[in-house]
LOLORO-936903 format. One record per residue (C-alpha): residue number from 1; residue in one letter; chain; x, y, z. Coordinates in Angstrom, 2 decimals. Each point is the difference from the previous one (the first is absolute). Example, Ala and Ser with C-alpha at 12.3 -4.5 7.8 and 13.67 -1.06 7.14 Angstrom:
<atom><seq>1</seq><type>A</type><mol>A</mol><X>12.30</X><Y>-4.50</Y><Z>7.80</Z></atom>
<atom><seq>2</seq><type>S</type><mol>A</mol><X>1.37</X><Y>3.44</Y><Z>-0.66</Z></atom>
END
This chain:
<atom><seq>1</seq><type>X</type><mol>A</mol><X>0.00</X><Y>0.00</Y><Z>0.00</Z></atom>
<atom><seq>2</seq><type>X</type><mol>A</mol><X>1.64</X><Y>3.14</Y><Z>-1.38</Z></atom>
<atom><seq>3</seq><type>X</type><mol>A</mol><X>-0.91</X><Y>3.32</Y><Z>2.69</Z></atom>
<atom><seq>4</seq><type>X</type><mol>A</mol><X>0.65</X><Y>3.37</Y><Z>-1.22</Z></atom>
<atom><seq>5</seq><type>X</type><mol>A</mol><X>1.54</X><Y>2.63</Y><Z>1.99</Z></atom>
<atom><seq>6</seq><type>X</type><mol>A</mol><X>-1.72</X><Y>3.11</Y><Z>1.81</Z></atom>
<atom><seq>7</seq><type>X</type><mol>A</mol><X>2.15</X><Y>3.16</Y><Z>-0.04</Z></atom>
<atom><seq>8</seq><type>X</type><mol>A</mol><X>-0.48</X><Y>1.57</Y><Z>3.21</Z></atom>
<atom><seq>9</seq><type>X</type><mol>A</mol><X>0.30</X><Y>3.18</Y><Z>0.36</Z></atom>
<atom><seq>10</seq><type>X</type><mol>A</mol><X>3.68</X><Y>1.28</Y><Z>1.57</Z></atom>
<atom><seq>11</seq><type>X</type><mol>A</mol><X>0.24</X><Y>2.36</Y><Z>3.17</Z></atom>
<atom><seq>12</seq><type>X</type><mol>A</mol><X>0.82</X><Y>2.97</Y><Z>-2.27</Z></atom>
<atom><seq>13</seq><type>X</type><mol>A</mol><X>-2.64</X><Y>-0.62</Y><Z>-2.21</Z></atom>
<atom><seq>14</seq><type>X</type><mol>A</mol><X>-2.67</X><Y>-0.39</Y><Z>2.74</Z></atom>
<atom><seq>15</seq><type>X</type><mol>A</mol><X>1.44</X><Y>3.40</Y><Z>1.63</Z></atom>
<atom><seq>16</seq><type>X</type><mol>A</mol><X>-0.42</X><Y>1.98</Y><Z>-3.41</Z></atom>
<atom><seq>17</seq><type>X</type><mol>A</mol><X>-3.39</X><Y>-1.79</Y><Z>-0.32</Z></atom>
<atom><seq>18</seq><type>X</type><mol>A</mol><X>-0.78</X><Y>1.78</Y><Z>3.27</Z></atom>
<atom><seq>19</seq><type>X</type><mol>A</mol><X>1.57</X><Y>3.09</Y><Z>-0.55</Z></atom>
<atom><seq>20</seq><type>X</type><mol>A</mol><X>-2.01</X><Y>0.49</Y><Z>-3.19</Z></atom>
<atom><seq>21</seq><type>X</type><mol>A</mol><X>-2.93</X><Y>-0.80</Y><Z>1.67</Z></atom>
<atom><seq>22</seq><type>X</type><mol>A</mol><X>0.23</X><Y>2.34</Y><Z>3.07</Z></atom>
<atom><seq>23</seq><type>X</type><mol>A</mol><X>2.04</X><Y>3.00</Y><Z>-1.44</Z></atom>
<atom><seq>24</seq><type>X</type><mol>A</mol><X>-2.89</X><Y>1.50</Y><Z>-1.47</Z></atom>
<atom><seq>25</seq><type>X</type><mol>A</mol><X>-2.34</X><Y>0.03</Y><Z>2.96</Z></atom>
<atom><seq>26</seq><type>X</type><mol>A</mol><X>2.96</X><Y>1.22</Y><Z>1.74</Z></atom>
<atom><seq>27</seq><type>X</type><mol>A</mol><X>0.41</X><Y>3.15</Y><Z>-2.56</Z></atom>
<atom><seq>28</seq><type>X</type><mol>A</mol><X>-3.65</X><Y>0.51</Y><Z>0.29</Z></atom>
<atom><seq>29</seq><type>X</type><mol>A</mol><X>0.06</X><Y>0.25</Y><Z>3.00</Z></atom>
<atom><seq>30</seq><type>X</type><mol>A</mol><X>3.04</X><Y>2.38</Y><Z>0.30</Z></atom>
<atom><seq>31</seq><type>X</type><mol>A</mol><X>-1.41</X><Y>1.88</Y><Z>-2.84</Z></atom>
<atom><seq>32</seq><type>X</type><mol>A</mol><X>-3.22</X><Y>0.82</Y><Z>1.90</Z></atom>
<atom><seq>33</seq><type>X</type><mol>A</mol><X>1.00</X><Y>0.71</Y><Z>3.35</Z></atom>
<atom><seq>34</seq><type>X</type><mol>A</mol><X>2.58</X><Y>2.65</Y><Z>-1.52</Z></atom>
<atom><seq>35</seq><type>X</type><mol>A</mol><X>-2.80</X><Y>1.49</Y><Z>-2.27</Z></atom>
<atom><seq>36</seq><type>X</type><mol>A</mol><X>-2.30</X><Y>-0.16</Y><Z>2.97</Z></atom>
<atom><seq>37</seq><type>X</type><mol>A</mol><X>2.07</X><Y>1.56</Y><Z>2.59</Z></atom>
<atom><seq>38</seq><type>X</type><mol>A</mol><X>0.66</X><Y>3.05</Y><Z>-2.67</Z></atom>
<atom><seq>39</seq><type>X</type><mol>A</mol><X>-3.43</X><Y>0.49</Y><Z>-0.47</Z></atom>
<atom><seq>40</seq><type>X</type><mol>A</mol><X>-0.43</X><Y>0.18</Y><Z>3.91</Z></atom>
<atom><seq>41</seq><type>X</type><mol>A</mol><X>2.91</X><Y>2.66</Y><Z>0.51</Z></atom>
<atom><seq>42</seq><type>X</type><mol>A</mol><X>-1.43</X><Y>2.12</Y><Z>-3.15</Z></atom>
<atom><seq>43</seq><type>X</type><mol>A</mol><X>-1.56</X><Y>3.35</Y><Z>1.51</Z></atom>
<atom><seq>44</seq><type>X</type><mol>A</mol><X>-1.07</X><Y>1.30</Y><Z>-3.45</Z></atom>
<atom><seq>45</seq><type>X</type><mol>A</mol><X>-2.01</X><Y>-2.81</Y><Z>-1.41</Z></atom>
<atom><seq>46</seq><type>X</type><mol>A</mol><X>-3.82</X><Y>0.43</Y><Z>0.33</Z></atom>
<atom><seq>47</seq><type>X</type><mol>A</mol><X>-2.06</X><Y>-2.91</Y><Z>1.82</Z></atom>
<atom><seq>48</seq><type>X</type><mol>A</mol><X>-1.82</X><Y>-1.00</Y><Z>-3.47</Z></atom>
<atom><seq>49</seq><type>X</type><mol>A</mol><X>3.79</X><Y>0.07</Y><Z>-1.70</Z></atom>
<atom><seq>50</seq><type>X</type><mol>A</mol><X>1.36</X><Y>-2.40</Y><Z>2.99</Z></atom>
<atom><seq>51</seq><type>X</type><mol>A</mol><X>-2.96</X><Y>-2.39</Y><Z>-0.22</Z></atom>
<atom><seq>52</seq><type>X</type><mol>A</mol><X>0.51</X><Y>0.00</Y><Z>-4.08</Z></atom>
<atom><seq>53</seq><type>X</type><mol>A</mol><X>3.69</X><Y>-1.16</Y><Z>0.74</Z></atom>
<atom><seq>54</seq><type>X</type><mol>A</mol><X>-0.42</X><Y>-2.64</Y><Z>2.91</Z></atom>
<atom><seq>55</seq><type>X</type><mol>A</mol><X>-3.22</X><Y>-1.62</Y><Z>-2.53</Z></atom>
<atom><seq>56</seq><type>X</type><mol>A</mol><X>2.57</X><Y>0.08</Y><Z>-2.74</Z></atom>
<atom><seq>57</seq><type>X</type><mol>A</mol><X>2.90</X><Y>-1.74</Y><Z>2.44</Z></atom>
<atom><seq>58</seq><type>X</type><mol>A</mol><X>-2.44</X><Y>-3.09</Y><Z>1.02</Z></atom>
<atom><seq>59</seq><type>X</type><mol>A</mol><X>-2.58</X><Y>-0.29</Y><Z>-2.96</Z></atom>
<atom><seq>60</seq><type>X</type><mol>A</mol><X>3.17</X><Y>-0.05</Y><Z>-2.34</Z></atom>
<atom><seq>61</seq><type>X</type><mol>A</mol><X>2.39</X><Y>-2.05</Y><Z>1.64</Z></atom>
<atom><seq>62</seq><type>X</type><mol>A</mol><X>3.68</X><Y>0.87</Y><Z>-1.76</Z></atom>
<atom><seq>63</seq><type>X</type><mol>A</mol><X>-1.33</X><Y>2.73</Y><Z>-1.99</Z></atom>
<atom><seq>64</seq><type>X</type><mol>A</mol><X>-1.27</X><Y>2.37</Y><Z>2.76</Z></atom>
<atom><seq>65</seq><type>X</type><mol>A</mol><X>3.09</X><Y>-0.10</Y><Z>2.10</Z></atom>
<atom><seq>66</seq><type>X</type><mol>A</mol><X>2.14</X><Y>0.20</Y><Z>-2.84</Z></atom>
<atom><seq>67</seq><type>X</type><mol>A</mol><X>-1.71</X><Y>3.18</Y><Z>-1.70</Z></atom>
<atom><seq>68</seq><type>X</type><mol>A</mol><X>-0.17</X><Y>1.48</Y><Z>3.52</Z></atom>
<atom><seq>69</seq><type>X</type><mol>A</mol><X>3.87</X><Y>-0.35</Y><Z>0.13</Z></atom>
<atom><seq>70</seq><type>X</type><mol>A</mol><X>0.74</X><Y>1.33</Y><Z>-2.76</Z></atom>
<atom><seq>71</seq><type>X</type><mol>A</mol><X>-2.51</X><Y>2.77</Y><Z>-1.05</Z></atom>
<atom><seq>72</seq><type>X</type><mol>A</mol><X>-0.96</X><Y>1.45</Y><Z>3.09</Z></atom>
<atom><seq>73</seq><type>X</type><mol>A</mol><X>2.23</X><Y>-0.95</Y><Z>3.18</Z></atom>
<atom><seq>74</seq><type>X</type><mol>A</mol><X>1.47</X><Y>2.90</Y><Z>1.47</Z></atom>
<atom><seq>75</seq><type>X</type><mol>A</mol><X>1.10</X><Y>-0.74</Y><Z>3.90</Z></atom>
<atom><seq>76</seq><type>X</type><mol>A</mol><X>2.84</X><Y>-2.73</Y><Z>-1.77</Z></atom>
<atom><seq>77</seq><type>X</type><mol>A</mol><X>2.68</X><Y>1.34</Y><Z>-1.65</Z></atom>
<atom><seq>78</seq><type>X</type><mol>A</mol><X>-0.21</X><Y>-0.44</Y><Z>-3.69</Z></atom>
<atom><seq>79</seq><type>X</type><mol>A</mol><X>3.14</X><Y>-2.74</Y><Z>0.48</Z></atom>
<atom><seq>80</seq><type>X</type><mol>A</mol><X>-1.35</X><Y>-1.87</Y><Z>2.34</Z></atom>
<atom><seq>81</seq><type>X</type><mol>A</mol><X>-2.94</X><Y>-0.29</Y><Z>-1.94</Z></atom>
<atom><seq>82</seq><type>X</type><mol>A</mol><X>2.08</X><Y>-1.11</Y><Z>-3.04</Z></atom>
<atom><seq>83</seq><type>X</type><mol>A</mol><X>1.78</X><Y>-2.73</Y><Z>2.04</Z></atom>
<atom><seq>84</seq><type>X</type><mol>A</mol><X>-2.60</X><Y>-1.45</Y><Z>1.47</Z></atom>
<atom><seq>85</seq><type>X</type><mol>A</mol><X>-2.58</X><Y>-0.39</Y><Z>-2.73</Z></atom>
<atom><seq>86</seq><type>X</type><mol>A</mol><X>3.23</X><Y>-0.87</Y><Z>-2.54</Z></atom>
<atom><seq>87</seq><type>X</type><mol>A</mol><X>2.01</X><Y>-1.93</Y><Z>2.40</Z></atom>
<atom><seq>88</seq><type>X</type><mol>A</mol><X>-2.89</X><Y>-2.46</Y><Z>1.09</Z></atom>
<atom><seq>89</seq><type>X</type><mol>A</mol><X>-1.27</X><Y>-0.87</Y><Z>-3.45</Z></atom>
<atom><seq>90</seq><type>X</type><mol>A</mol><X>3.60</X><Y>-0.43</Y><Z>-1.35</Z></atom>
<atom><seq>91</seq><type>X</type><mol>A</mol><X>0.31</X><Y>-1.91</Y><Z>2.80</Z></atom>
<atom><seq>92</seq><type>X</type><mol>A</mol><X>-2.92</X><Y>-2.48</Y><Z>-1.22</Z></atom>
<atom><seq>93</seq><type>X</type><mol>A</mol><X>1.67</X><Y>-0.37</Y><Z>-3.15</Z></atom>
<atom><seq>94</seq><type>X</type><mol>A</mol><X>2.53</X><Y>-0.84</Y><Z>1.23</Z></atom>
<atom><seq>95</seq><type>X</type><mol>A</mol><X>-1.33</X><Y>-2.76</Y><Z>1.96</Z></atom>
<atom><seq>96</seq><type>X</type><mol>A</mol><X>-2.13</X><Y>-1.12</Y><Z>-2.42</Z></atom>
<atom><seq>97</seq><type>X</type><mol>A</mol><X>3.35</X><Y>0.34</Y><Z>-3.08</Z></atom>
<atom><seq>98</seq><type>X</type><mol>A</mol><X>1.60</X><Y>-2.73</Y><Z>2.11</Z></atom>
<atom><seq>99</seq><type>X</type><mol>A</mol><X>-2.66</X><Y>-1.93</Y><Z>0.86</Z></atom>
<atom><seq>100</seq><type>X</type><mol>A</mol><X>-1.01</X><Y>-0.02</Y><Z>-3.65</Z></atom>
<atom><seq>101</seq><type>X</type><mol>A</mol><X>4.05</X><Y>-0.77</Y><Z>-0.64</Z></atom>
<atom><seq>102</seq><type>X</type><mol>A</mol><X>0.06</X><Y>-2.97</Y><Z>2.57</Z></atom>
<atom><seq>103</seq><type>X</type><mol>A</mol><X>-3.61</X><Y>-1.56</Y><Z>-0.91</Z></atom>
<atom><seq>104</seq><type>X</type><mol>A</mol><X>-0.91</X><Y>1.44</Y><Z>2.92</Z></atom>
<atom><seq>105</seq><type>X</type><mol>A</mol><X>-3.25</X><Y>1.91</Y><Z>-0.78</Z></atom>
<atom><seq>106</seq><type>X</type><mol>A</mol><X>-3.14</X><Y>-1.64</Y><Z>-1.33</Z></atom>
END
């Protein structure tokens, strides 16, 4: 009887597996709170034009924080900004280049 051989998965490949799983949540997450707590410190945005912006952060998840960040932000310095929104998403692709590199990713 002739048995054919399962290829599990390594201890790299099960850690990039995870890593490309959680890193997102993790940058939505991030994303949020920052555009959140901006929102909170901002003196000179009206009630309707903070309610417009926390709807768009949770209704549109990646898209709200991510507009907020970059369009409108104002108590984070423009580099922070920058490196956070462009360091965690080259970040995923990173993860996700090696995963994709190792067979990692499925």
């Amino acid at each position: 009887m002739t048995g054919s051989m399962i290829g599990y998965p390594t201890m790299l490949q099960m850690l990039l597996g995870l890593y490309g799983y959680l890193l997102p949540l993790l940058l939505y997450i991030l994303w949020s709170t920052l555009a959140l707590w901006d929102i909170g410190r901002r003196a000179d945005l009206r009630s309707r034009a903070v309610w417009l912006w926390a709807l768009a952060i949770f209704l549109l998840p990646f898209i709200g924080p991510l507009a907020y960040l970059t369009f409108a932000a104002q108590q984070l310095p423009r580099r922070s900004r920058i490196v956070t929104i462009c360091g965690g998403a080259g970040a995923y692709a990173l993860v996700l280049l090696i995963a994709a590199a190792i067979g990692g990713a499925s």
